[in-house]
MIBA-770541 format. One record per residue (C-alpha): x, y, z; residue in one letter; chain; residue number from 1. Coordinates in steps of 0.05 Angstrom, whole numbers, plus 32768, in hexadecimal, padded with zeros to 4 digits. Each point is the difference from the previous one (the first is absolute). Layout:
<recs>
<rec <X, Y, Z>, a, A, NUM> ...
</recs>
This chain:
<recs>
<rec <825C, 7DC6, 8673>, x, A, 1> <rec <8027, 8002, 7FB6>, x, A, 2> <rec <8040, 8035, 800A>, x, A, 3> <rec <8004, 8034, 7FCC>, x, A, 4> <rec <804A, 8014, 7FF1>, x, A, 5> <rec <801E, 8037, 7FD8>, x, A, 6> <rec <800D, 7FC8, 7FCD>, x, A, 7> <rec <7FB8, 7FFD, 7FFA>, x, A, 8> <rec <7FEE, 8040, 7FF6>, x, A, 9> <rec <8035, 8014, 7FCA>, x, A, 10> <rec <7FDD, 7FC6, 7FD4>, x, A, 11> <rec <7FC1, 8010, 8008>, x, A, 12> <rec <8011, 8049, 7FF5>, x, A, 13> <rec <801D, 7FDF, 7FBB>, x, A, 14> <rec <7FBD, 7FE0, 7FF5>, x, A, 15> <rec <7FD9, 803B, 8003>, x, A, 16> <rec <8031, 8028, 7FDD>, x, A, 17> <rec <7FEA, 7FC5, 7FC3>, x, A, 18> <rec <7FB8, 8007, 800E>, x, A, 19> <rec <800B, 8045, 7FF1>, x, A, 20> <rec <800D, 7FF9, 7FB8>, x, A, 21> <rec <7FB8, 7FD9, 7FF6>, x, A, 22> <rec <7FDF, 8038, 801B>, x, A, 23> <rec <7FCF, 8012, 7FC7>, x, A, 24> <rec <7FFC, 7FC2, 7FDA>, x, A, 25> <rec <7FE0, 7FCB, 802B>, x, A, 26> <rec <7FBB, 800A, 8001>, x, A, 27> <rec <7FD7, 7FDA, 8018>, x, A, 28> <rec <8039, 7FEB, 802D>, x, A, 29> <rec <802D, 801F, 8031>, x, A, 30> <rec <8050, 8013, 7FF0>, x, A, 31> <rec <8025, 7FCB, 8021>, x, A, 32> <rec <8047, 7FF6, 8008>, x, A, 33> <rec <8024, 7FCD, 801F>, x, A, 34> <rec <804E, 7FE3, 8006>, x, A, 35> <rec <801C, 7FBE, 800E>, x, A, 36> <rec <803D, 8000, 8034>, x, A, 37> <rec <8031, 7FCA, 8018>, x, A, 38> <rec <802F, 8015, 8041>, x, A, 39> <rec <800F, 804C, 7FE3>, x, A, 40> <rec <7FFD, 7FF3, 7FB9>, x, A, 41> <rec <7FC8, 800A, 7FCF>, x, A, 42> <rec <7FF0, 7FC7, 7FD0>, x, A, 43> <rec <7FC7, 8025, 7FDE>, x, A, 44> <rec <7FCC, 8032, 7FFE>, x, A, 45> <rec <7FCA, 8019, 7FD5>, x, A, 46> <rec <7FB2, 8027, 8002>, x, A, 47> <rec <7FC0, 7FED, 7FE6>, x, A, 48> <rec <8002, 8027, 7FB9>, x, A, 49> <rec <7FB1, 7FFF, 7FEE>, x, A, 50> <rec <7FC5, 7FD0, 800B>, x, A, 51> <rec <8005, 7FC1, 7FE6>, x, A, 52> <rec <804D, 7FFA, 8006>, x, A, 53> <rec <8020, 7FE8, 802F>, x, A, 54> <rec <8000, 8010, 8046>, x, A, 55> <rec <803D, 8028, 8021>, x, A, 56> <rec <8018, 7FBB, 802A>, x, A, 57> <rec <7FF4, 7FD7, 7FC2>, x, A, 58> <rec <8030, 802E, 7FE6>, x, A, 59> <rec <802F, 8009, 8031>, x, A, 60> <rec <8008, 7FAD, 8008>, x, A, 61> <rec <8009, 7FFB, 7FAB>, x, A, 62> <rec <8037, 8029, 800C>, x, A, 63> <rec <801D, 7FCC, 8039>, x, A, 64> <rec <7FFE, 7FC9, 7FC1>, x, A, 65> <rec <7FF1, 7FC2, 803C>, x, A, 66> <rec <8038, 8019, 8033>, x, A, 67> <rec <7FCD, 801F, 802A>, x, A, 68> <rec <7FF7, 7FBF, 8036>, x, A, 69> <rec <800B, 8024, 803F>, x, A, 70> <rec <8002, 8049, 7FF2>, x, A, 71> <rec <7FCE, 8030, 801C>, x, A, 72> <rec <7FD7, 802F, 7FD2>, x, A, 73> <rec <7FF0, 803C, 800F>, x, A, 74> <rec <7FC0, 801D, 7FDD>, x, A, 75> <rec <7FDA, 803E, 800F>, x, A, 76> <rec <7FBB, 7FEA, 8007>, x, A, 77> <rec <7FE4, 7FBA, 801A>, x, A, 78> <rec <8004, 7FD0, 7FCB>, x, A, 79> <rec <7FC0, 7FE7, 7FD9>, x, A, 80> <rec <7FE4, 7FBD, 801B>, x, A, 81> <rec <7FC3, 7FF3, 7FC2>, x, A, 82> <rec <8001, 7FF4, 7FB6>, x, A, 83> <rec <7FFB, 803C, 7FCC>, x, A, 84> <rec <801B, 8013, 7FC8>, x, A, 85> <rec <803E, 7FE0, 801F>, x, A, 86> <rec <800B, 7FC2, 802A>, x, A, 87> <rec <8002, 8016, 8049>, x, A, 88> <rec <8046, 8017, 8019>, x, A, 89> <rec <8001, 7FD8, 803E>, x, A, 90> <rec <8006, 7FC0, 7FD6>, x, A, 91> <rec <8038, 8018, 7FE1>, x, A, 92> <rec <8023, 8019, 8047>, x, A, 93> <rec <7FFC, 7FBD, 8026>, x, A, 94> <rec <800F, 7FDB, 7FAF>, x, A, 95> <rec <803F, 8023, 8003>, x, A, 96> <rec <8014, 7FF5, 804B>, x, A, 97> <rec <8000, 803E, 8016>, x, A, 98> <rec <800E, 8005, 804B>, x, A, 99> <rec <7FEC, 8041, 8015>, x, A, 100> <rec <7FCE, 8038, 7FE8>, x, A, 101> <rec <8004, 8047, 8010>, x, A, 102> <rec <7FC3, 802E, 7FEC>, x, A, 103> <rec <7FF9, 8041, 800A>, x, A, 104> <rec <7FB4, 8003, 8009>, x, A, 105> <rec <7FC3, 7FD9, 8000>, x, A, 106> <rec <7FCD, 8003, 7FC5>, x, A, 107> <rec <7FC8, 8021, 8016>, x, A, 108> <rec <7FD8, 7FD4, 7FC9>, x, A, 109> <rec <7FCC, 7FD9, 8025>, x, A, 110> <rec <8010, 7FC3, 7FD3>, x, A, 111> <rec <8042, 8003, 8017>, x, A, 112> <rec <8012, 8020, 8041>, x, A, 113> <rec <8030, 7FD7, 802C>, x, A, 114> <rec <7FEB, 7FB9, 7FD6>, x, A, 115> <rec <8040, 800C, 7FDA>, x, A, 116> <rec <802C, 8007, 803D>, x, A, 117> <rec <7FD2, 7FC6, 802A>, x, A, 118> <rec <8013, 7FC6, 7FC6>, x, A, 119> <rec <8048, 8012, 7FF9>, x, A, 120> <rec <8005, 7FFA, 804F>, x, A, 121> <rec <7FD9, 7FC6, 8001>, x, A, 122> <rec <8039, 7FE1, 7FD2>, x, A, 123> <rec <8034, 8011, 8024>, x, A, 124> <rec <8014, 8045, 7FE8>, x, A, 125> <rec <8013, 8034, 8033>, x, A, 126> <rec <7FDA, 803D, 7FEF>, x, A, 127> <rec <8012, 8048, 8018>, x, A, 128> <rec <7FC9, 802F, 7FED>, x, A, 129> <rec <8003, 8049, 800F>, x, A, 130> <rec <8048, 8019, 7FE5>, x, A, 131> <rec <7FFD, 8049, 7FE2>, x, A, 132> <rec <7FB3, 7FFB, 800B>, x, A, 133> <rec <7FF6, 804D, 7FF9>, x, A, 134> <rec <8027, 7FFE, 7FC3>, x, A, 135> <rec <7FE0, 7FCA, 7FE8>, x, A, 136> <rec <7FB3, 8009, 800C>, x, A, 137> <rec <8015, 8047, 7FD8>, x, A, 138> <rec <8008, 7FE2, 7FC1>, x, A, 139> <rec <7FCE, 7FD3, 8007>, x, A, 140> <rec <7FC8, 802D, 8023>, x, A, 141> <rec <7FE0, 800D, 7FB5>, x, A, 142> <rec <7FF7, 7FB6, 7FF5>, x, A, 143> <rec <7FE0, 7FF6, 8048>, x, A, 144> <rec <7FD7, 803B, 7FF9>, x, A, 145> <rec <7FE2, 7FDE, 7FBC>, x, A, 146> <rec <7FF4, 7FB3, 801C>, x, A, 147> <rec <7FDA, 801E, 803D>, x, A, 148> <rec <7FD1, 8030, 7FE2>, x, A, 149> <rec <8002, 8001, 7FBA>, x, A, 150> <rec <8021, 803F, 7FEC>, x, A, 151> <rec <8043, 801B, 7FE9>, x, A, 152> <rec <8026, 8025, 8034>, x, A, 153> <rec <8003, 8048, 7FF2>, x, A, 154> <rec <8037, 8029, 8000>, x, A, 155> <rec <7FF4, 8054, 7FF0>, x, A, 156> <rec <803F, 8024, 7FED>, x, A, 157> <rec <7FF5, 8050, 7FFD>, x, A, 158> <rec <803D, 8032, 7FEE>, x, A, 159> <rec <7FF0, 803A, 8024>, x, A, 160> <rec <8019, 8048, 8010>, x, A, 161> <rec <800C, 800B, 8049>, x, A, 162> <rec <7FBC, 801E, 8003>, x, A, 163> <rec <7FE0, 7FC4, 7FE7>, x, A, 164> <rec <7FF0, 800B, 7FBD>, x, A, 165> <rec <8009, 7FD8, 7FC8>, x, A, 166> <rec <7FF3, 8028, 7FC1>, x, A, 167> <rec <8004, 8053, 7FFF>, x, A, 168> <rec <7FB8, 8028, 7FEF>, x, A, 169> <rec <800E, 7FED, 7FAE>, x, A, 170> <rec <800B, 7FB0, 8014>, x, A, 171> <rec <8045, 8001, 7FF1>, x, A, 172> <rec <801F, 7FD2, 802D>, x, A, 173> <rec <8045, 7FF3, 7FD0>, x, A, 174> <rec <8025, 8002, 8029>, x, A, 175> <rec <7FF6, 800A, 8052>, x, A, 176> <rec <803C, 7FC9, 800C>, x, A, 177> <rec <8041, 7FF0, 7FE4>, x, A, 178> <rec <8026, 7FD6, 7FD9>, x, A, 179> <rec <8012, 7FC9, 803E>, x, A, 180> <rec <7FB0, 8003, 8017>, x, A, 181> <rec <7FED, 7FF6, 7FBD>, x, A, 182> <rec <802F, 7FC2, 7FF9>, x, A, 183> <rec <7FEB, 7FE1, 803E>, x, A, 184> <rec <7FB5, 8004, 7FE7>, x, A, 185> <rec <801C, 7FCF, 7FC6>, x, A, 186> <rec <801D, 7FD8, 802D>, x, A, 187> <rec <7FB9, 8005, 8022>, x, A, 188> <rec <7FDB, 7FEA, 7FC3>, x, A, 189> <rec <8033, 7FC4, 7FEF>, x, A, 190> <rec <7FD8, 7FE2, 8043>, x, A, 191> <rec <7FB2, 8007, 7FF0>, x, A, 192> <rec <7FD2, 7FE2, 7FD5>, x, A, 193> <rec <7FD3, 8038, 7FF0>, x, A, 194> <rec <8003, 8049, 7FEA>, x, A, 195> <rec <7FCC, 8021, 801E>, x, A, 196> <rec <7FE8, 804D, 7FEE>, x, A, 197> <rec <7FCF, 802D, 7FF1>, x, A, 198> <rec <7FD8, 8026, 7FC5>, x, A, 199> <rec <8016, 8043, 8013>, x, A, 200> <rec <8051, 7FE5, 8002>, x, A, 201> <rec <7FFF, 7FDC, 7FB9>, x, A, 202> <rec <7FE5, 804D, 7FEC>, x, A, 203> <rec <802A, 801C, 801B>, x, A, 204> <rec <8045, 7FDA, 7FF8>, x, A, 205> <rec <7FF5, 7FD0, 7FD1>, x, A, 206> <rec <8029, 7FD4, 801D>, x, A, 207> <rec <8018, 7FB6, 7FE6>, x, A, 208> <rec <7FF5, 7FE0, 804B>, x, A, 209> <rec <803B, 7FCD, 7FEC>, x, A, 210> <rec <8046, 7FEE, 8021>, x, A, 211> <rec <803B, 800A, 7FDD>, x, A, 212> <rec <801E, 7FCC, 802F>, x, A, 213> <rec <7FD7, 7FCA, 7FEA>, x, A, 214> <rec <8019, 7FD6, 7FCA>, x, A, 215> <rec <7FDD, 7FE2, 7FC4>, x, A, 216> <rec <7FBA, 7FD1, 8000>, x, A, 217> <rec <7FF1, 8034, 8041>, x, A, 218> <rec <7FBB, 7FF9, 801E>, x, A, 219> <rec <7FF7, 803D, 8022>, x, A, 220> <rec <7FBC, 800F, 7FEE>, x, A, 221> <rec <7FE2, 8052, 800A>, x, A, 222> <rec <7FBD, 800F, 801C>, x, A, 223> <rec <7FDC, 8045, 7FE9>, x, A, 224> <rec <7FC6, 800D, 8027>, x, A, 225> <rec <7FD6, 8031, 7FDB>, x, A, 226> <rec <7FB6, 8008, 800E>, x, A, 227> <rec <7FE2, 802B, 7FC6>, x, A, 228> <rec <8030, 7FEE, 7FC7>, x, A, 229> <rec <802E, 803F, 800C>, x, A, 230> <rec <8043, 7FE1, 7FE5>, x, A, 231> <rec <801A, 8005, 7FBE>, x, A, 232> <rec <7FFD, 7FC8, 7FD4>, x, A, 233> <rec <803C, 8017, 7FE4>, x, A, 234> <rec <8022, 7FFC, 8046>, x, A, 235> <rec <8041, 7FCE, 8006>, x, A, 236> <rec <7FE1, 7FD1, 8025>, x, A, 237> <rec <7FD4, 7FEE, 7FCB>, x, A, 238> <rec <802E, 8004, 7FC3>, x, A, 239> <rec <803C, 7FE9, 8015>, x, A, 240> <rec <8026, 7FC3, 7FF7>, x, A, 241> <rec <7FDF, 7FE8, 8044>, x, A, 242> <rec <7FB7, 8016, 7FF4>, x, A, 243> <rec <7FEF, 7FB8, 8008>, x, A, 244> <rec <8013, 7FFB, 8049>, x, A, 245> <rec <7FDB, 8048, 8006>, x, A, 246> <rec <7FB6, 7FF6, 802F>, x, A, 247> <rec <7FD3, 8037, 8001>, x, A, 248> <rec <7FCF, 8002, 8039>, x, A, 249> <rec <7FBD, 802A, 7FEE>, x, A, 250> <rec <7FB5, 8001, 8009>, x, A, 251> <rec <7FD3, 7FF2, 7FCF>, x, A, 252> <rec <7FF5, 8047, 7FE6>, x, A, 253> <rec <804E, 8005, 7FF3>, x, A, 254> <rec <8004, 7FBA, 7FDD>, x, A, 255> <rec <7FC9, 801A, 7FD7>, x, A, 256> <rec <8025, 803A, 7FEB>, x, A, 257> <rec <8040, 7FE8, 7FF7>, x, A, 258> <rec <8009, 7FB8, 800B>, x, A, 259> <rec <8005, 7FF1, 7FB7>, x, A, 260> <rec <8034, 8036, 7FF8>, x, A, 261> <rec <802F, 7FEB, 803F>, x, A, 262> <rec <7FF5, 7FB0, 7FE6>, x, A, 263> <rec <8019, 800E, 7FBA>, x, A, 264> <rec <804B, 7FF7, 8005>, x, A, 265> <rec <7FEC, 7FC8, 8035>, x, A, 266> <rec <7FF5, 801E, 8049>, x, A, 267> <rec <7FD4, 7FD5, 802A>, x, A, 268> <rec <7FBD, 802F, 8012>, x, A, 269> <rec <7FE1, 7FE3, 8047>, x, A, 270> <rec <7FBD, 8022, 8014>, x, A, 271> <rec <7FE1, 800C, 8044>, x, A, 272> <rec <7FC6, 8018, 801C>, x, A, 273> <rec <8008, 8048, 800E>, x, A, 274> <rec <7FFE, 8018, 804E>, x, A, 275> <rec <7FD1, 802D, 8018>, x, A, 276> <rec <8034, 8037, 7FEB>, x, A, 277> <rec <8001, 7FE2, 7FC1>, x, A, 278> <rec <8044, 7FEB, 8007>, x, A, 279> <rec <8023, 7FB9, 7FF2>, x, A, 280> <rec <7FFF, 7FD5, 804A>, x, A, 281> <rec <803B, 7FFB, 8010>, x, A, 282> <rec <7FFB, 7FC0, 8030>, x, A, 283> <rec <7FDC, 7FD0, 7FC1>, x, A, 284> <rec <803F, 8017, 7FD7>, x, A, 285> <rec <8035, 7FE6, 802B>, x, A, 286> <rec <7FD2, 7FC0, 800F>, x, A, 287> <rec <7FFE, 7FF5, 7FB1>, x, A, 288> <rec <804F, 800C, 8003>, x, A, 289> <rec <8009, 7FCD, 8039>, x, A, 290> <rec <7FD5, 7FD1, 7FD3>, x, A, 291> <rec <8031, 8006, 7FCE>, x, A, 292> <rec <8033, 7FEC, 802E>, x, A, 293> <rec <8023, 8042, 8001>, x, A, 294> <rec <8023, 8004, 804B>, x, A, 295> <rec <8016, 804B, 8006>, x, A, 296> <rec <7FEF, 8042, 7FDF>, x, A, 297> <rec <801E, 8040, 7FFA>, x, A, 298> <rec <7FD8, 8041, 8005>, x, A, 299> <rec <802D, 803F, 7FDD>, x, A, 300> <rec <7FBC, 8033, 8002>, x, A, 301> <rec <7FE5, 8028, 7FFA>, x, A, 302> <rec <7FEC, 8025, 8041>, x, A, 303> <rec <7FB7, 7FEB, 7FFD>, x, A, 304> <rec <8008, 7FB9, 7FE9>, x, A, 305> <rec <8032, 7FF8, 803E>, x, A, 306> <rec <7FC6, 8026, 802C>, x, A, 307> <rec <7FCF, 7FCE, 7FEC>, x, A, 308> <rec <8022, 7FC3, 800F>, x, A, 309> <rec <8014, 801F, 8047>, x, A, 310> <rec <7FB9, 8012, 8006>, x, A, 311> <rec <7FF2, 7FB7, 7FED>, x, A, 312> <rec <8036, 7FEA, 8035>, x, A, 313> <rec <801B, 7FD4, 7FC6>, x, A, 314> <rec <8048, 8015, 800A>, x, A, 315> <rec <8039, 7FDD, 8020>, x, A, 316> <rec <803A, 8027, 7FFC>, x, A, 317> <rec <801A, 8041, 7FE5>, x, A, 318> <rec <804A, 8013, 7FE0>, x, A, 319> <rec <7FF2, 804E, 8009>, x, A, 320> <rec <8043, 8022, 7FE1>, x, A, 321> <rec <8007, 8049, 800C>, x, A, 322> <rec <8024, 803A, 7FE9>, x, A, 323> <rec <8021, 8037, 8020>, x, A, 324> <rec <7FD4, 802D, 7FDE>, x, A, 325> <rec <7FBE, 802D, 8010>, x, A, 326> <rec <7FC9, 801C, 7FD1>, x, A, 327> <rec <7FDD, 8022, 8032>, x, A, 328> <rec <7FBA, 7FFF, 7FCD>, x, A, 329> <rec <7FBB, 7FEA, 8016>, x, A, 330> <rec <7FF3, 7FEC, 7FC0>, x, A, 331> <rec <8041, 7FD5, 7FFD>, x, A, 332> <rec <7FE3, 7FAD, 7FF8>, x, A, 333> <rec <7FFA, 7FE7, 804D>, x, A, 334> <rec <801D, 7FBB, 7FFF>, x, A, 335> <rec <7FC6, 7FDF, 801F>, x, A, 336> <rec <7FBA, 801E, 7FEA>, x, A, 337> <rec <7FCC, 7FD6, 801F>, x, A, 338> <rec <7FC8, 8009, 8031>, x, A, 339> <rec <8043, 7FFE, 8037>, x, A, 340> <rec <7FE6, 7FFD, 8046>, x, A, 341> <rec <8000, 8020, 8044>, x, A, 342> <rec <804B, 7FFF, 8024>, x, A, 343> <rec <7FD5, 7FE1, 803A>, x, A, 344> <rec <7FF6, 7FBE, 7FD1>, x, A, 345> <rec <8042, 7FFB, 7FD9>, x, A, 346> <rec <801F, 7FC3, 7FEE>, x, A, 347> <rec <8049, 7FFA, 8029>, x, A, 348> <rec <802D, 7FE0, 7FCC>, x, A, 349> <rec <804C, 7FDE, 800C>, x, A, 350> <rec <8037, 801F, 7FED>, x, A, 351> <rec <8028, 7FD1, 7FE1>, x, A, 352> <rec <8042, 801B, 7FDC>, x, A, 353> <rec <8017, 8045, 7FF7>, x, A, 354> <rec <8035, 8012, 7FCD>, x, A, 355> <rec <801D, 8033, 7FD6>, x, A, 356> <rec <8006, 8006, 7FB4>, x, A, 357> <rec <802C, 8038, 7FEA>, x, A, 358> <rec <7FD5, 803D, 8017>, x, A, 359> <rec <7FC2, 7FD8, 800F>, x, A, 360> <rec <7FE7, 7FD7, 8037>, x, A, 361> <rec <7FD5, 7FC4, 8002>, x, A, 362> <rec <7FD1, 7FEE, 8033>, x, A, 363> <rec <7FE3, 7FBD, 7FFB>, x, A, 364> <rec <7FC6, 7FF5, 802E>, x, A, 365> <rec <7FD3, 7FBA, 8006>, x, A, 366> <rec <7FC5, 7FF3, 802A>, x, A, 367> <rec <8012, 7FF4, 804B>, x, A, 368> 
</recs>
């Protein structure tokens, strides 16, 4: 068996760390990172910027400029073994000599799995898979989710007061959290591909959906899911400087009532089949998404949009953030309105961080 040392691990921690910063921009693809290393020094690193450039070892061995004969690379998931957009990277890994590859996980893309890691061995390359796997599979659990089933990953995030409510008995919900929680929900948004929320919250709020941490030519698109044609069209996610990148998902009694209104400073207007509640189906939505390549989506609300995709079972994870406050009001928003269930049937979910922000705590929960 391969030995994993402490060297290892600190590179591959330095991978992911690059990976990191492709979060949000790689659709179709996965965020990748990767490094080059020879003895304890780094000749080069680099992470897969958006599809159809180049892939994070392609990258990483540029940076080497032909001095990497010899080295091992370190890369955080398996590398590609077919033809794309780009050439496949294990060409390019034996081309350049390397000796040994270090991977943090295996791709979980049929096409793929363990062929990657099977040719390199084959050619004499030792391969050590497995290195910061937890850490690894994390970042890339939206990408596997997508290539073995079609849809985005979903990710809710509710600000709450300590008695679970998200909004007081008017709908004023700014603001529950503070300054820090707030800023880590940007930080949040930097990593997704989709903005996803509800009639009732672009009433509400009208909020812009964007990341001020995102940089220019961003691709964050926003999803509105309203039914009837309740939202403005006067809202900013129709008029602003993004509209374009704005979808709004409706039935075909709200497109005919405001479709042409929503499309006129260039939203895209998708229509569904209403539900037997008359309601947009959730599940079609994310499939169209996922057809569109779009790997992980962010659900900010409201309460019942965020019930009906738990109803659905369509959720992945949450980032619940709550206040050390209490409104104490029946008529306060409940951060999850949907059917709910019996505490007999509940879904058991996996804590998998905890951690403060200023006043406020955030739970983040996946499925176990």
């Amino acid at each position: 068996m391969n030995s994993v040392s402490s060297h290892d691990r600190k590179w591959m921690r330095r991978a992911i760390a690059l990976a990191r910063r492709g979060e949000g921009h790689t659709r179709p693809n996965p965020p990748v990172g990767a490094v080059v290393v020879y003895g304890t020094g780094k000749l080069g690193e680099g992470f897969h910027r958006r599809a159809g450039e180049a892939h994070a070892e392609v990258v990483a061995l540029d940076a080497c400029r032909g001095a990497a004969r010899g080295a091992t690379l370190y890369v955080t998931l398996e590398p590609c073994s077919t033809q794309g957009r780009t050439p496949p990277c294990t060409d390019r890994i034996l081309s350049e000599g390397i000796a040994r590859v270090v991977v943090g996980c295996c791709d979980e893309n049929s096409c793929h799995r363990g062929r990657g890691l099977e040719i390199l061995a084959a050619h004499g390359v030792e391969v050590v898979c497995g290195v910061c796997e937890e850490e690894a599979r994390e970042l890339a659990r939206p990408f596997f989710k997508h290539v073995t089933t079609g849809l985005p990953y979903v990710t809710v995030k509710l600000a709450m007061t300590l008695d679970g409510r998200i909004a007081d008995r008017e709908q004023r919900s700014q603001w529950i959290t503070g300054a820090a929680a707030r800023a880590e929900v940007q930080r949040l948004r930097r990593r997704v591909d989709v903005m996803l929320v509800g009639a009732g919250t672009v009433c509400a709020d009208d909020p812009s959906l964007l990341c001020r941490l995102r940089g220019a030519g961003d691709d964050l698109m926003r999803v509105v899911v309203d039914a009837s044609g309740r939202t403005p069209a006067r809202a900013q996610v129709y008029t602003d400087a993004a509209a374009a990148r704005t979808v709004v998902a409706t039935t075909q009694a709200g497109a005919a009532r405001k479709a042409a209104d929503w499309a006129r400073q260039g939203a895209q207007v998708w229509t569904f089949d209403a539900d037997a509640d008359g309601r947009v189906p959730l599940e079609p939505l994310l499939k169209r998404l996922g057809a569109a390549g779009v790997l992980h989506v962010l659900c900010e609300g409201g309460g019942r949009l965020a019930g009906a995709l738990q109803d659905a079972g369509l959720v992945d994870a949450y980032d619940l953030f709550y206040a050390p406050v209490l409104l104490g009001d029946s008529r306060a928003v409940g951060a999850l309105e949907g059917r709910g269930t019996l505490l007999a049937d509940v879904l058991r979910w996996r804590c998998v961080d905890v951690k403060r922000f200023g006043e406020d705590v955030r739970i983040r929960v996946r499925r176990a």
